[in-house]
N, C-alpha and C positions, 0 to 999 in steps of 0.2 A: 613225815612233814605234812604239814596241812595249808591250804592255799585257802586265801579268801577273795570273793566273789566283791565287790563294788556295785553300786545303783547303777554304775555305768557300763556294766558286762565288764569291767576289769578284771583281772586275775592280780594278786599279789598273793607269795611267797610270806611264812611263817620266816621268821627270825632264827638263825641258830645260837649255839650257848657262845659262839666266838665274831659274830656278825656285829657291827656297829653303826650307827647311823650316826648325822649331827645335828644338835638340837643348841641354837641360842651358839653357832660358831663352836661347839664344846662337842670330842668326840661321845656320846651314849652307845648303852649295852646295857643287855637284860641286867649284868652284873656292874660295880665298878671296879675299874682297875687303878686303883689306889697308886702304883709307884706309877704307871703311865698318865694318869691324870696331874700326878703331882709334877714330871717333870716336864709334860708341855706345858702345864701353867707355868711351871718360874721361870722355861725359857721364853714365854712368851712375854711376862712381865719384865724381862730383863732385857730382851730386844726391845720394848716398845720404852721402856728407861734410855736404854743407848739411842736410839733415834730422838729422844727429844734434849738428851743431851749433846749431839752431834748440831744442832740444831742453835749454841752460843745465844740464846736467851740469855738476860739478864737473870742474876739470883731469885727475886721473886716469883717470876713468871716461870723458870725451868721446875721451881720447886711445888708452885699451883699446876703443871702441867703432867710432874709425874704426880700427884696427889688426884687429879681426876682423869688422866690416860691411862697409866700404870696399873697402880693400887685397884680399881676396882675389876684385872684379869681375879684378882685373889680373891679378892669379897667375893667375888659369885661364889666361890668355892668351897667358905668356909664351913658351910651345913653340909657340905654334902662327902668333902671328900677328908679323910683322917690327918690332919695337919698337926707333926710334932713339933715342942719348940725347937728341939732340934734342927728340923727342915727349916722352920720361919726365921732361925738366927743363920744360918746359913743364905738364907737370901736374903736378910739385912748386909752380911758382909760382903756379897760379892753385888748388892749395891753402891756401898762406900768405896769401894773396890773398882768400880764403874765412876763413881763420884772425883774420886781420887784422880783418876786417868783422862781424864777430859777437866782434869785442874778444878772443879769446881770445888773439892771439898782439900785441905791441906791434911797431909800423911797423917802430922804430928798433931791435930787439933783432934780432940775432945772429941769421942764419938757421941757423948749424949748431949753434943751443941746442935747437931741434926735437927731434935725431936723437939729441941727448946722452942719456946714462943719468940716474935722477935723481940719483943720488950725486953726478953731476959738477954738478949744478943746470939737467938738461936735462930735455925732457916725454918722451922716447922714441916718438916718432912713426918708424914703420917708413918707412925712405928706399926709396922706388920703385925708384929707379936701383941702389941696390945689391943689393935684394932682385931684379930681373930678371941682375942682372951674377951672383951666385948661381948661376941655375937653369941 
């Protein structure tokens, strides 16, 4: 292991191949760890969903808050870390899932009313899957 020396007589410590630091709130490492990076992001996006659902905004506003609170845990992530749709349709569901439970979204309606514009008589909630199929 090799230590490096600082302008200010510092000493730090070489990184091991299991060592991690955090950068931008997001844990880093020499490597990525693809299943651990994938499921603190969608718990992370899924708690900060239930908090602003908890929260009894009106429709509009709950739906503009998970659209720039929520959604952008996952955009950071979408270059970096191997997202299948598998994974992304799985956190669309245990969104509406979320939706559902906090009354905002009804069992039996139309899951692709979500993603509709409101003109069409949709909430415009940004679809994960097509916002990573995008980048």
């Amino acid at each position: 292991m090799r230590n490096f020396t600082t302008e200010y007589d510092d000493t730090m410590e070489a990184m091991n191949k299991d060592d991690t630091y955090r950068y931008f709130g997001h844990m880093q490492s020499k490597q990525i760890r693809q299943a651990q990076m994938k499921h603190k992001l969608g718990e992370e996006y899924l708690h900060r969903t239930k908090s602003i659902l908890k929260t009894k905004l009106n429709g509009k506003n709950t739906i503009k808050a998970v659209n720039t609170y929520a959604t952008p845990v996952l955009t950071f992530s979408f270059g970096i870390v191997k997202w299948t749709p598998t994974d992304l349709e799985n956190l669309q569901t245990k969104t509406r899932a979320l939706l559902t439970r906090y009354r905002f979204h009804h069992p039996r309606t139309a899951k692709e009313r979500l993603t509709l514009s409101r003109q069409m008589g949709g909430r415009v909630l940004i679809d994960v899957t097509r916002l990573h199929d995008k980048r």
